[in-house]
Backbone bond lengths (Angstrom), bond angles and torsions (degrees), N, CA, C in turn:
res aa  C-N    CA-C-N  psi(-1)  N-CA   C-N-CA  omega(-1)  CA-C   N-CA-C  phi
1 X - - - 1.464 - - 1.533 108.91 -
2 X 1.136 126.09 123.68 1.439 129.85 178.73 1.350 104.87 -89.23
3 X 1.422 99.43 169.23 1.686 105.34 -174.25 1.700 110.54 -88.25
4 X 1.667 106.64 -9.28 1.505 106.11 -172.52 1.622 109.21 -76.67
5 X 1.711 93.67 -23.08 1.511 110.25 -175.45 1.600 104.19 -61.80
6 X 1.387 104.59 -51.42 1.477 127.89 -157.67 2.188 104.10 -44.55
7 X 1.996 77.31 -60.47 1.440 93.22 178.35 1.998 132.17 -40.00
8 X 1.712 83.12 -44.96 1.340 92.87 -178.41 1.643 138.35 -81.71
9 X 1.394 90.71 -21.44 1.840 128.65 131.70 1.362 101.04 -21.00
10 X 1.391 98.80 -80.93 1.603 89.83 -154.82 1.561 112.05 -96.59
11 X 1.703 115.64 12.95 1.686 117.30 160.63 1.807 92.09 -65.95
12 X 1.196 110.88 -43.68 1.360 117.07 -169.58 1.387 111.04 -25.69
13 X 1.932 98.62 -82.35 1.362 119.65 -179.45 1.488 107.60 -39.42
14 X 1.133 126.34 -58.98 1.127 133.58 -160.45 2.151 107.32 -59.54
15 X 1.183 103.76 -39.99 1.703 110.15 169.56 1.596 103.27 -65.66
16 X 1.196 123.73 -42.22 1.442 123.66 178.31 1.277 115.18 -51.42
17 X 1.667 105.83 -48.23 1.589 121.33 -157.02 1.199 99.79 -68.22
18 X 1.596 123.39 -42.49 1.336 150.27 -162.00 1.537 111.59 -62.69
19 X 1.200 102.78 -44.00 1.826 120.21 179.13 1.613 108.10 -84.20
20 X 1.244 127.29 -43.92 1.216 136.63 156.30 1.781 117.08 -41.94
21 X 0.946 115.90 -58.52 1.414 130.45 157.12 2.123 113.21 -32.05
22 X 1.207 110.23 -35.62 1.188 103.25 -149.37 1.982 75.31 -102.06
23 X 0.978 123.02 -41.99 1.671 126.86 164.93 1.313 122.79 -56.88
24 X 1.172 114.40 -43.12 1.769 116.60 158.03 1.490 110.60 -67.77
25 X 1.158 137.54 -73.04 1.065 124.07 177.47 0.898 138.11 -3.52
26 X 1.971 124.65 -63.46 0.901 145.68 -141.44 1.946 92.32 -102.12
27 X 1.392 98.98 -29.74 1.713 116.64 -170.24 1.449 96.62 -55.83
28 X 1.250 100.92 -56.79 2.222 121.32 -162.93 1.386 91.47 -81.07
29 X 1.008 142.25 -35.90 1.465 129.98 -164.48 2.148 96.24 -76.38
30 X 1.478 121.12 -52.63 1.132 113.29 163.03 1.591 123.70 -56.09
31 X 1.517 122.36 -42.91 1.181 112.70 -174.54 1.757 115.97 -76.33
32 X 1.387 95.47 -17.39 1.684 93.30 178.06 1.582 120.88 -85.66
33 X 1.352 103.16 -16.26 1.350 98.05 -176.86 1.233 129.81 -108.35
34 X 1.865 106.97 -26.33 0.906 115.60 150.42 1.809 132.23 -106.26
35 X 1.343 99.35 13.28 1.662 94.54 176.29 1.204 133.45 55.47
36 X 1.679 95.78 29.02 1.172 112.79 173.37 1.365 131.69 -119.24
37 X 1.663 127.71 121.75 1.464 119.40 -172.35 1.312 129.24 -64.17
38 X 1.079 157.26 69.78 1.236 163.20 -179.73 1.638 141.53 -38.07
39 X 1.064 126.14 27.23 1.364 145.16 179.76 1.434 115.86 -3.91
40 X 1.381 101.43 -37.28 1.705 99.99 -149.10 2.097 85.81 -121.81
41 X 1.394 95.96 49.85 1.827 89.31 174.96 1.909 82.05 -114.87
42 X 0.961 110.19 28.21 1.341 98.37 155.01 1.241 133.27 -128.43
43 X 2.066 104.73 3.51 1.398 138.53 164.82 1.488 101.07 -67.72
44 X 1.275 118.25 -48.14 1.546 134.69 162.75 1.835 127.02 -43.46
45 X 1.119 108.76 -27.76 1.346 120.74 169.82 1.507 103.19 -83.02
46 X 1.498 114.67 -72.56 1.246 113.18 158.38 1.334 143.81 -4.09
47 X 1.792 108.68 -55.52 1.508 125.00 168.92 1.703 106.72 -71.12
48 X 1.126 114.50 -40.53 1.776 123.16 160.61 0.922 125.31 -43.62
49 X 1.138 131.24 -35.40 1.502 141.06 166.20 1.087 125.22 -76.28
50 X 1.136 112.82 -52.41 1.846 130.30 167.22 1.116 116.56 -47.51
51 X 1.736 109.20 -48.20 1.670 84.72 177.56 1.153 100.25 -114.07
52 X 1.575 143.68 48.97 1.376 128.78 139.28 1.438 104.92 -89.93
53 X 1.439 124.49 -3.26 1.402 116.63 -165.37 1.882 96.18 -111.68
54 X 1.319 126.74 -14.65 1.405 133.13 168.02 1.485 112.66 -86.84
55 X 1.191 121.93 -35.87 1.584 117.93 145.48 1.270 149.21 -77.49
56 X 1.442 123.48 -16.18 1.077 134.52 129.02 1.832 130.32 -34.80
57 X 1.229 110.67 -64.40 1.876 108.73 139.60 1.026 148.34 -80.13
58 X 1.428 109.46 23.10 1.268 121.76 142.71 1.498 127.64 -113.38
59 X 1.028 106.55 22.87 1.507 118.71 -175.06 1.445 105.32 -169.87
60 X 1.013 141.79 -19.65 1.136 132.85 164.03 2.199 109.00 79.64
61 X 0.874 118.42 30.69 1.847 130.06 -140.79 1.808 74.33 -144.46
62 X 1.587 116.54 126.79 1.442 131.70 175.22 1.260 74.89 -104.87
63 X 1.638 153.49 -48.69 1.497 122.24 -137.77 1.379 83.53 -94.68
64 X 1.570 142.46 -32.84 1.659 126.92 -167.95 1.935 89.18 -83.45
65 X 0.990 146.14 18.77 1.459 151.02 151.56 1.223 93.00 -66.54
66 X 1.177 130.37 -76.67 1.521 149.83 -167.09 1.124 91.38 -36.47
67 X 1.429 114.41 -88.14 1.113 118.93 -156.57 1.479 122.85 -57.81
68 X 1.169 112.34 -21.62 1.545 113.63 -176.17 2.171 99.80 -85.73
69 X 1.197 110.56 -22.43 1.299 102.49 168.18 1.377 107.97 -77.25
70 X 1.333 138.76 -45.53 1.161 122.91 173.22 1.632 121.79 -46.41
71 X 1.630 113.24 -65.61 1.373 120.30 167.23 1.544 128.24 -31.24
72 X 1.873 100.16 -45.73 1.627 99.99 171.46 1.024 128.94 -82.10
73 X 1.614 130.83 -34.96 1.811 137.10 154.21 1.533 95.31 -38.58
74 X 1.516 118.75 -73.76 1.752 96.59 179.07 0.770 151.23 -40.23
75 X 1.367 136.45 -53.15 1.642 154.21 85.86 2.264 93.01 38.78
76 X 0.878 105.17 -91.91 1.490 121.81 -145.28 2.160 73.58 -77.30
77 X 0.673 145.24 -50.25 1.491 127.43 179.61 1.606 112.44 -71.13
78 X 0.953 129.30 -16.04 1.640 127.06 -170.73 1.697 101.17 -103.85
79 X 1.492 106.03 -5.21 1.888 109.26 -164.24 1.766 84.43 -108.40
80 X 1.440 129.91 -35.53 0.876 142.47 164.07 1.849 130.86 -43.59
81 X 1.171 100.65 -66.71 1.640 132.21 162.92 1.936 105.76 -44.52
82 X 1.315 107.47 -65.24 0.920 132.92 175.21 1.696 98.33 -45.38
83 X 1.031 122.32 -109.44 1.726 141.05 174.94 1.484 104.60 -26.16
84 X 1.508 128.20 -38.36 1.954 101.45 -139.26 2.145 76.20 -151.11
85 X 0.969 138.04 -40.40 1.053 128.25 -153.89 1.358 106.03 -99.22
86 X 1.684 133.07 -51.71 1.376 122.15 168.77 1.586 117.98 -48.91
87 X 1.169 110.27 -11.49 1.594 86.31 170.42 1.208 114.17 -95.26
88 X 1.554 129.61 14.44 1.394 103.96 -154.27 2.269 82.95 -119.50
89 X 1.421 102.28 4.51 1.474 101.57 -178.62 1.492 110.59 -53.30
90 X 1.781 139.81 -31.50 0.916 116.94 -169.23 1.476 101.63 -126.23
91 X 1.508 118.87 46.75 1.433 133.56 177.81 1.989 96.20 -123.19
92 X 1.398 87.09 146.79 1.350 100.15 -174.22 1.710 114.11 -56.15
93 X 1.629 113.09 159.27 1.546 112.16 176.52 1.499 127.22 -50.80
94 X 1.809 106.33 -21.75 1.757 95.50 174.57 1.200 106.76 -102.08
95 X 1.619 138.42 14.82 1.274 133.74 141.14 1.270 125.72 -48.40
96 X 1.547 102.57 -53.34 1.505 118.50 173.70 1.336 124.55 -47.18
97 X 1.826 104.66 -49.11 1.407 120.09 -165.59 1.769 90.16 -56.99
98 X 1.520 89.71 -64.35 2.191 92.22 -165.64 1.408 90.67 -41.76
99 X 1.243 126.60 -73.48 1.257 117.65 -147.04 1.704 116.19 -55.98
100 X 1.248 114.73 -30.96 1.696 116.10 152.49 1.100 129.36 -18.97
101 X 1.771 90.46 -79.41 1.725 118.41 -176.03 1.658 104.49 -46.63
102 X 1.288 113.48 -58.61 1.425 113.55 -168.99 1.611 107.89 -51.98
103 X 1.568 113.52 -29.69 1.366 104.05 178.79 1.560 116.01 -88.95
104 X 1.510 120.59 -17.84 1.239 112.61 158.53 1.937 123.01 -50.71
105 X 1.791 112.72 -29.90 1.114 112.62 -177.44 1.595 108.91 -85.40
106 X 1.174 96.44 -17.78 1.776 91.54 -178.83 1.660 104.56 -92.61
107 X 1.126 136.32 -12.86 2.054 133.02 -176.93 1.835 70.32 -91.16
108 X 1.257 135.86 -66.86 1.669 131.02 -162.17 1.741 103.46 -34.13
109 X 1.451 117.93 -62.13 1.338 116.76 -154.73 1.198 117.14 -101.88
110 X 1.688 109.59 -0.27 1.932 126.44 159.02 1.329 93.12 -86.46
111 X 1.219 134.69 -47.20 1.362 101.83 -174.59 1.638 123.40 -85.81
112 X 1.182 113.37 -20.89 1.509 111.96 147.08 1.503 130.19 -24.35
113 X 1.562 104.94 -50.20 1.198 124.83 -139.84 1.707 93.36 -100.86
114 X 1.561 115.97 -23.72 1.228 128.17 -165.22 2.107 101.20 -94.50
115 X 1.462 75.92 -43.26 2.089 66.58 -178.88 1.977 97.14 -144.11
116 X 1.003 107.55 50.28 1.898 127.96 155.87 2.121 95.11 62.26
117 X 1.120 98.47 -159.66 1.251 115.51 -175.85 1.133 108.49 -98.43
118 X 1.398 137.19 -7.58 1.700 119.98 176.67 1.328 131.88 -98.95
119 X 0.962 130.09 127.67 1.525 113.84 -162.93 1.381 126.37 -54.38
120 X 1.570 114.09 165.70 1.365 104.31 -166.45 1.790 93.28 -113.44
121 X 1.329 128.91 160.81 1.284 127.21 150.70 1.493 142.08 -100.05
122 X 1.188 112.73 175.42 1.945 99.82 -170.41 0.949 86.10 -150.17
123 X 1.561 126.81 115.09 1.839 131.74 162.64 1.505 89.01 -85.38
124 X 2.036 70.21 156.82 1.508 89.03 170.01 1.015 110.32 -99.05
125 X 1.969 125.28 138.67 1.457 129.64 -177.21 1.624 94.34 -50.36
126 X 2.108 72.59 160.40 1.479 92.01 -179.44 1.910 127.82 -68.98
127 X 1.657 98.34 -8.84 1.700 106.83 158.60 1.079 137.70 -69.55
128 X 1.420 98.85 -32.58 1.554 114.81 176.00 1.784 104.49 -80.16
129 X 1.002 113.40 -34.17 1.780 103.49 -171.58 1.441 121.95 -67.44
130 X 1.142 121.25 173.42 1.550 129.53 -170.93 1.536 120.31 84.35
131 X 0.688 71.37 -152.18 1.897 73.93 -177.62 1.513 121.17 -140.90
132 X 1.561 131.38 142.03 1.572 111.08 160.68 1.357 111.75 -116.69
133 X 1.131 107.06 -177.64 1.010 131.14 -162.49 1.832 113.11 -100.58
134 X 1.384 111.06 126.25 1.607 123.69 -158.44 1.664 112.18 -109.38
135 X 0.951 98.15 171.07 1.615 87.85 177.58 1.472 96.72 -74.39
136 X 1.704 120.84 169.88 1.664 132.69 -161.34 1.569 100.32 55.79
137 X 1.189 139.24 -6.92 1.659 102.23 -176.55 1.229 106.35 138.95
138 X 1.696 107.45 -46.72 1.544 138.86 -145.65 2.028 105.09 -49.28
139 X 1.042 104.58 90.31 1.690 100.65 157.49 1.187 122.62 -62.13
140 X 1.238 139.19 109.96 1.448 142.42 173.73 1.468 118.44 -148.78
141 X 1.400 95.39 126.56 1.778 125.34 -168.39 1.610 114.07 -31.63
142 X 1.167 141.77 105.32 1.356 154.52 -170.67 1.462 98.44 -30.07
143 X 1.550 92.70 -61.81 1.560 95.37 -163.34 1.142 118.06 -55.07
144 X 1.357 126.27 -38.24 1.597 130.46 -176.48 1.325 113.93 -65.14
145 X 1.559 109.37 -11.44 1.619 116.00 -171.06 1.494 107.05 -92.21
146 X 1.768 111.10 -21.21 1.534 148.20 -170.42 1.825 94.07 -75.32
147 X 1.376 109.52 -63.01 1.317 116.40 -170.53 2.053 107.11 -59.62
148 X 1.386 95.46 -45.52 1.806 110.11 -175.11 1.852 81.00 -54.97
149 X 0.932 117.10 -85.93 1.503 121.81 -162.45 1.177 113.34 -28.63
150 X 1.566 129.89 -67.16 1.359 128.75 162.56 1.160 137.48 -63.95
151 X 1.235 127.15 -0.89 1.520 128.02 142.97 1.446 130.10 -52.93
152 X 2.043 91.34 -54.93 1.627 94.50 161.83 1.000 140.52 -82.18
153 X 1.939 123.62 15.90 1.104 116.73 177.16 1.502 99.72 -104.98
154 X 1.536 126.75 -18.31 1.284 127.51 165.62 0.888 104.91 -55.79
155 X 1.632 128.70 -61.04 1.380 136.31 -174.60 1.987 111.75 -26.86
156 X 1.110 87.93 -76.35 1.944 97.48 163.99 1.040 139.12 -55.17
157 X 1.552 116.38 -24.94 1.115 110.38 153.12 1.180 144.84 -97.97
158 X 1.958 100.36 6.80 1.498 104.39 165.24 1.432 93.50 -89.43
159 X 1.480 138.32 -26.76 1.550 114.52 -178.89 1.656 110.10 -56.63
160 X 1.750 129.33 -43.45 1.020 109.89 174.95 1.330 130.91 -75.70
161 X 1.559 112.81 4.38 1.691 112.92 179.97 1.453 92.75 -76.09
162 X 1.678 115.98 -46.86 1.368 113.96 -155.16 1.818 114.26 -63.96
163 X 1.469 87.68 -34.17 2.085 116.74 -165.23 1.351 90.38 -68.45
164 X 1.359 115.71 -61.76 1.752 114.00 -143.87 1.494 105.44 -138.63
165 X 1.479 123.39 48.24 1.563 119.80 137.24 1.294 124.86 -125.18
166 X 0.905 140.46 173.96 1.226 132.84 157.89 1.768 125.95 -56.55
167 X 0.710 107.68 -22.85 1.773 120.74 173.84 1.526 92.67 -60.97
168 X 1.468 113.22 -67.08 1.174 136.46 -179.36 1.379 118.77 -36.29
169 X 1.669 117.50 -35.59 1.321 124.87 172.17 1.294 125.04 -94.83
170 X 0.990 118.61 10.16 1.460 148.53 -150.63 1.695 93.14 -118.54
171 X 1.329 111.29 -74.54 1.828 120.13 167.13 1.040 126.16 -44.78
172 X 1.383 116.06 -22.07 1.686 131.08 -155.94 1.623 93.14 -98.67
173 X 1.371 111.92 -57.19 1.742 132.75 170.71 1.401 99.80 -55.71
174 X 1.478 123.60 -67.08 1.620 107.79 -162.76 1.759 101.59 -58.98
175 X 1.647 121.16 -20.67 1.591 119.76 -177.60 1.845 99.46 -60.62
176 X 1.372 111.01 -46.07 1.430 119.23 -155.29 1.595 109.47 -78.34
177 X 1.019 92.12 -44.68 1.991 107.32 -169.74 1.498 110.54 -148.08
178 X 1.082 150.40 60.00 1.675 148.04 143.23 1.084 123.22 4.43
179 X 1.493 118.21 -59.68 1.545 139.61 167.98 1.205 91.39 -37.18
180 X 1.576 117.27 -104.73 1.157 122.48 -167.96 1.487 144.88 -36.11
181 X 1.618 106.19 -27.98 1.024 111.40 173.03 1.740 115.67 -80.68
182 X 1.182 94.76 -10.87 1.720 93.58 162.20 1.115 121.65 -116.35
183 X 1.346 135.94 9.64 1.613 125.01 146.62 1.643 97.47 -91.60
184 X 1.296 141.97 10.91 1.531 134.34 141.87 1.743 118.26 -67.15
185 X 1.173 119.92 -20.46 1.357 126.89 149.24 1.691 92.14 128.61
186 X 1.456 116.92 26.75 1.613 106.36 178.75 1.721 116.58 -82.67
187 X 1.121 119.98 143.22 1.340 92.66 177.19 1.443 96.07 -97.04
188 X 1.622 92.05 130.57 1.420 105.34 166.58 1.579 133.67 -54.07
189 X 1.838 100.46 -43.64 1.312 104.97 -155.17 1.990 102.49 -82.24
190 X 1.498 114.52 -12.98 1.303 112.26 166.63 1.505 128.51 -80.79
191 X 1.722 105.08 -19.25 1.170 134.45 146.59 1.874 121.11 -4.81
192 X 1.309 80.50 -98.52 1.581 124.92 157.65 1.013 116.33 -32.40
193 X 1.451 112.80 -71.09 1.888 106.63 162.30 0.565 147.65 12.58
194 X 1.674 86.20 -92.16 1.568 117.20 172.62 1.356 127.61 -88.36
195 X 1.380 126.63 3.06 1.525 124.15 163.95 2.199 86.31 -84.84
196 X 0.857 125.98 -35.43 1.298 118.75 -179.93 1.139 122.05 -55.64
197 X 1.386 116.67 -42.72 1.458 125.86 175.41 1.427 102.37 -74.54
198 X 1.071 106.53 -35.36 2.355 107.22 -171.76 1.392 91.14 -53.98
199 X 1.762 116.42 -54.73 1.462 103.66 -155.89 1.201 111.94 -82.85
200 X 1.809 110.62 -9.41 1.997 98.42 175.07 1.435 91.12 -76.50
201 X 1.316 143.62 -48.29 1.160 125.14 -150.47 1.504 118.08 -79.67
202 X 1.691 118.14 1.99 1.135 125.13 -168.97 1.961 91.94 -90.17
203 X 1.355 118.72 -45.17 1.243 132.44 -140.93 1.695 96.93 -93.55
204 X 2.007 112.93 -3.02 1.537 135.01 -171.06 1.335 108.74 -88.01
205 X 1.763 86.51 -43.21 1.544 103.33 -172.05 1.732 108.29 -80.59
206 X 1.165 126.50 -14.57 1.779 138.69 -177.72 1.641 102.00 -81.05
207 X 1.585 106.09 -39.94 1.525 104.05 179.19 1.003 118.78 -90.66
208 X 1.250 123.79 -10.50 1.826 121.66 159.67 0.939 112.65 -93.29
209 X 1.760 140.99 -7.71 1.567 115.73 160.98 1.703 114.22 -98.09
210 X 1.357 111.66 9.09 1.124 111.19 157.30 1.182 138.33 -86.09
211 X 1.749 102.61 -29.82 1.166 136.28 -161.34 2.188 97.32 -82.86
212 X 1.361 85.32 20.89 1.988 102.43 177.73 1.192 106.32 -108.42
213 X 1.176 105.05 -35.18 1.827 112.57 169.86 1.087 133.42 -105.01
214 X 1.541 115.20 -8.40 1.606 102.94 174.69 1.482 78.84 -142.53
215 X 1.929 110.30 167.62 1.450 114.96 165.19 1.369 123.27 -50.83
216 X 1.490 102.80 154.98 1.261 111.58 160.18 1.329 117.29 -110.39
217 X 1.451 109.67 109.53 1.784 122.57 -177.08 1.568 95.70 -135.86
218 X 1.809 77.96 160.25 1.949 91.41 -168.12 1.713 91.06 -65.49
219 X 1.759 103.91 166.12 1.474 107.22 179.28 1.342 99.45 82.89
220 X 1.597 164.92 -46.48 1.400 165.47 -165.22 1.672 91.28 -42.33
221 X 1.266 139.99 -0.32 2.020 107.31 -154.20 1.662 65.87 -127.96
222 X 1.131 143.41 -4.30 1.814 126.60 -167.68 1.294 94.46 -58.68
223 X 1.585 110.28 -90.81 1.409 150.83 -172.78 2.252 94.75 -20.70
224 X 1.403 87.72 -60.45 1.967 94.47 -178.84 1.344 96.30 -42.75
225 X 1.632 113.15 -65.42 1.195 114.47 -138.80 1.610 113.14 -58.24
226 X 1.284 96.23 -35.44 1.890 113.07 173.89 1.236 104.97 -38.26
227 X 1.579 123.40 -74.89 1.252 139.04 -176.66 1.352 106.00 -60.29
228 X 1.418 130.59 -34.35 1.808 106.34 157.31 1.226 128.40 -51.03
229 X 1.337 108.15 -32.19 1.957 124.85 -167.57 1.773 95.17 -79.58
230 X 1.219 143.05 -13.75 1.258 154.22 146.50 1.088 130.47 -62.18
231 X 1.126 118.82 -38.07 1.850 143.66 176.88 1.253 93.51 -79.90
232 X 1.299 146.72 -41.17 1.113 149.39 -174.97 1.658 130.30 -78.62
233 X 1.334 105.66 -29.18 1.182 104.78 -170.66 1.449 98.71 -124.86
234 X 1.725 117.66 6.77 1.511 124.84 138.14 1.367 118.28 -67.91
235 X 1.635 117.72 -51.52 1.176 96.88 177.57 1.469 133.18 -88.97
236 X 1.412 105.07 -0.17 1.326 121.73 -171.27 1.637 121.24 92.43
237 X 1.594 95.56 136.99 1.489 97.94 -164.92 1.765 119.42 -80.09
238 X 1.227 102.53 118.29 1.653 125.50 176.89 1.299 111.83 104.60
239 X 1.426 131.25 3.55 1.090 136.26 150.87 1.716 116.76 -62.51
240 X 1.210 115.38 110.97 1.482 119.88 133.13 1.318 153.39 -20.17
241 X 1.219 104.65 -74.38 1.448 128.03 135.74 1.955 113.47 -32.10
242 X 0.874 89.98 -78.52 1.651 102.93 -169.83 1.292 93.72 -37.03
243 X 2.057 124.59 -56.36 1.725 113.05 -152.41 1.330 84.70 -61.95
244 X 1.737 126.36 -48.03 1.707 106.13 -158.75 1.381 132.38 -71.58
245 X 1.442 108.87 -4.36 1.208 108.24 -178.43 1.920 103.26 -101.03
246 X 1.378 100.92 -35.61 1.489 92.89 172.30 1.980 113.80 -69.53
247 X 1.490 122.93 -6.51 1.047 102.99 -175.58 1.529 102.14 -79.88
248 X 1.842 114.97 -26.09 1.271 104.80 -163.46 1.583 109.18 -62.81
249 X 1.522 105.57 -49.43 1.284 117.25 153.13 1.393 128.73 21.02
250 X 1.613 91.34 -81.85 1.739 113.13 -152.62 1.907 85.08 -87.78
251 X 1.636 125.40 -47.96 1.076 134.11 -157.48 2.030 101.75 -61.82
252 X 1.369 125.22 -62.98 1.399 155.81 174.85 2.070 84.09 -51.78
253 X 1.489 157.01 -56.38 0.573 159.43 112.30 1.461 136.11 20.78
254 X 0.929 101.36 -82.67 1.737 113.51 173.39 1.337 115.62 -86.27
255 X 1.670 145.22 -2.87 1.396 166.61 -76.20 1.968 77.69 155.02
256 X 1.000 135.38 -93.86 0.951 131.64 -144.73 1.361 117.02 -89.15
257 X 1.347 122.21 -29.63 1.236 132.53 167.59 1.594 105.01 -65.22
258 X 1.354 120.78 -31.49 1.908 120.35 172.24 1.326 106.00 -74.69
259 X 1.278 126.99 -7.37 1.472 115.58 178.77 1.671 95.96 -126.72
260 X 1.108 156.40 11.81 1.254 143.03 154.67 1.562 130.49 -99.93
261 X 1.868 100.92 -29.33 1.035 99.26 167.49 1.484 144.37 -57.47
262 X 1.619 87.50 -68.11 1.872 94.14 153.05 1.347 118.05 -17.78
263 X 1.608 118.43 -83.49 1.174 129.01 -171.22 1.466 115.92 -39.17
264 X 1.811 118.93 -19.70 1.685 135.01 -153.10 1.624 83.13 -86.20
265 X 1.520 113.19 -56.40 1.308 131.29 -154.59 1.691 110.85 -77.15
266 X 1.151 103.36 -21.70 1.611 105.52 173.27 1.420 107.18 -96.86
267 X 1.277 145.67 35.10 0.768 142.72 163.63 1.808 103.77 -97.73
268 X 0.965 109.68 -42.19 1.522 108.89 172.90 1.395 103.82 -118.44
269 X 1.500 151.44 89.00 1.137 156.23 164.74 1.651 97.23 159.17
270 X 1.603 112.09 -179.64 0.830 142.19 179.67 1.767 126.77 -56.13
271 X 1.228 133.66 154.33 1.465 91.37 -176.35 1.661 103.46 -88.81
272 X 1.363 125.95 -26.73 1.203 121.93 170.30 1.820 127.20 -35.89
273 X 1.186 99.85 -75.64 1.644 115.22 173.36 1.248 93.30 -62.29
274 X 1.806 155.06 -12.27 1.298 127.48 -173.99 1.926 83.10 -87.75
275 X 0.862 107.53 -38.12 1.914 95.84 -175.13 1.142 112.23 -76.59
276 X 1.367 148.86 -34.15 1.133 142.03 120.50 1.358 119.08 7.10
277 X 1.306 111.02 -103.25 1.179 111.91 178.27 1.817 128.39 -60.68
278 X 0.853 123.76 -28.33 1.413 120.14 147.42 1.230 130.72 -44.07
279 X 1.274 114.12 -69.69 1.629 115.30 162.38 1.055 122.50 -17.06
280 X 1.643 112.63 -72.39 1.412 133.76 158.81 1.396 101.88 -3.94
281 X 1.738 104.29 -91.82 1.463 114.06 -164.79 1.655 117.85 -61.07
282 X 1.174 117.24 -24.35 1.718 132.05 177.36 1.588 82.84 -51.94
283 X 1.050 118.87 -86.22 1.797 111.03 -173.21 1.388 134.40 -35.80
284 X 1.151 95.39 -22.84 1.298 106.14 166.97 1.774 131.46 -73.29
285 X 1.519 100.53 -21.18 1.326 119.84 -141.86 1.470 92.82 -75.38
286 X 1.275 127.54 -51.26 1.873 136.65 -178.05 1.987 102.34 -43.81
287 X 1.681 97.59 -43.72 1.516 80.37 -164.94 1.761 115.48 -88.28
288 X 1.418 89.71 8.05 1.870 92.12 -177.66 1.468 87.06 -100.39
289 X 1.115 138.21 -26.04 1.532 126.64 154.78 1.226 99.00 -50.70
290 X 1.265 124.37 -111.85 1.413 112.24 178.28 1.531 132.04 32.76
291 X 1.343 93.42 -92.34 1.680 127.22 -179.65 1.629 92.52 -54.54
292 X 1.056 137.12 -41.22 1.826 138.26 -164.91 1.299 102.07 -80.56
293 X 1.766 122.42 -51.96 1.042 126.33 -177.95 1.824 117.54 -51.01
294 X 1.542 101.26 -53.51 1.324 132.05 176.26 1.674 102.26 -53.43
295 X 1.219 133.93 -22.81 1.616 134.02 -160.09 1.204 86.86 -73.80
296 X 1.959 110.41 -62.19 1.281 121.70 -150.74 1.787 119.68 -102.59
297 X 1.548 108.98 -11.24 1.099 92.71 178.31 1.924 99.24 -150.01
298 X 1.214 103.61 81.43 1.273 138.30 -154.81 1.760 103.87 -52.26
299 X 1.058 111.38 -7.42 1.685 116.08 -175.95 1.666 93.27 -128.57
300 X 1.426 138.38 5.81 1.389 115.40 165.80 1.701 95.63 114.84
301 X 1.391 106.80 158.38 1.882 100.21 167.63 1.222 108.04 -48.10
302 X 1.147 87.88 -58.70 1.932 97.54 -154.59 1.331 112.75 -89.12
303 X 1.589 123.02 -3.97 1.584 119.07 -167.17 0.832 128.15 -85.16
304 X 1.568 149.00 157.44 1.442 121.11 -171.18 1.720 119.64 -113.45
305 X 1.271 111.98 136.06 1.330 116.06 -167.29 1.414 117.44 -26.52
């Protein structure tokens, strides 16, 4: 195993962690403030993808992609919130769950129904492609270096939306006390909204810059969404902090454990059954984090008892 290998390994994790980040985020920012479980914020990635990859061929424009995934995750979470989710704030957690699920089957079979069953694709512009050049040698794909970058500049600038605006104190208060912050004269229910819409449009914008590297087909936000609900209750729920450090976590993790194990296991076995069986355990590897994290610090790094 070389070390150039090693490196690019872990640019890997780190693009994973990065996109994961922008799906947790948006997950903990709803579940912390409003205490609500959310099923279908990965129907929301989904709608992110879809239409950065239907505007993109129709215009041929990766940054109006962007933008139209941001606009439509918002759009489709604030029309959502609005209609099917404020009522379910003072109904128990498996109200919520059904009422989720059912909306995961209805974004599944509208968007079916809107652009068929085959997946659609999204190149990456011709600025973003190729590769540069790293310290050691290391060739690695622009774009993935594009995605690392804009994760962490979201990353920072949702810590200062959350830290230092008033919106920000507003989210922090509706996390702490609800009541109060609305007999102080806030309105709650626009509140809500709009941390609803922040986190569809955060989790819009994750499925359209992914949605550059792998297809976009209905069903793509399940599989994420799992691994957000992990990121989350690694780093602890309504922490900030916590989703980004637990996404690197799970991303550096599951990324590196698929490329070391194998290699662990073929050292004494076969190379077949060493990938085999590695694999195996690579999948495993996020939830024994998990489970370890969970032994010792029972509310998450960052969450509070």
């Amino acid at each position: 195993m070389s070390l150039v290998l090693l490196i690019e390994q872990v640019l890997n994790g780190l693009q994973s962690g990065v996109m994961l980040f922008l799906m947790a985020a948006g997950l903990t920012l709803v579940f912390g403030v409003m205490g609500l479980i959310n099923l279908a914020h990965g129907s929301l990635y989904m709608v992110g993808a879809f239409a950065a990859a239907a505007t993109a061929a129709a215009t041929g424009s990766f940054l109006l992609a962007l933008i139209a995934s941001l606009a439509a995750a918002a759009a489709a979470g604030a029309v959502i919130e609005l209609a099917v989710i404020r009522r379910l704030y003072n109904r128990d957690h498996l109200d919520q769950v059904l009422a989720t699920f059912a909306l995961i089957l209805i974004f599944s079979e509208g968007t079916r129904w809107l652009f068929g069953s085959f997946p659609l694709f999204l190149d990456v512009p011709s600025y973003l492609s190729g590769a540069v050049t790293l310290p050691f040698g290391i060739q690695y794909p622009l774009y993935r270096l594009t995605i690392i970058g804009v994760g962490l500049a979201v990353a920072v600038a949702l810590f200062l939306l959350v830290s230092r605006t008033r919106l920000g104190i507003r989210i922090r208060a509706g996390e702490s006390d609800r009541e109060m912050i609305a007999a102080l004269g806030v309105d709650i229910s626009r509140l809500y909204t709009v941390v609803f819409a922040l986190g569809a449009a955060l989790a819009g914008l994750a499925g359209a810059m992914v949605g550059a590297i792998q297809s976009v087909q209905v069903g793509m936000g399940e599989p994420v969404l799992i691994l957000a609900f992990v990121v989350i209750v690694i780093g602890g729920i309504g922490s900030i902090k916590g989703a980004l450090v637990g996404s690197l976590l799970v991303g550096l993790t599951d990324t590196l454990g698929g490329f070391l194990l194998p290699q662990a296991f073929g050292l004494f076995m076969d190379a077949s059954s060493a990938t085999s069986i590695g694999s195996a355990l690579a999948s495993m590897l996020i939830y024994i984090l998990m489970a370890g994290v969970l032994i010792f610090r029972p509310s998450g790094l960052f969450g509070r008892a």
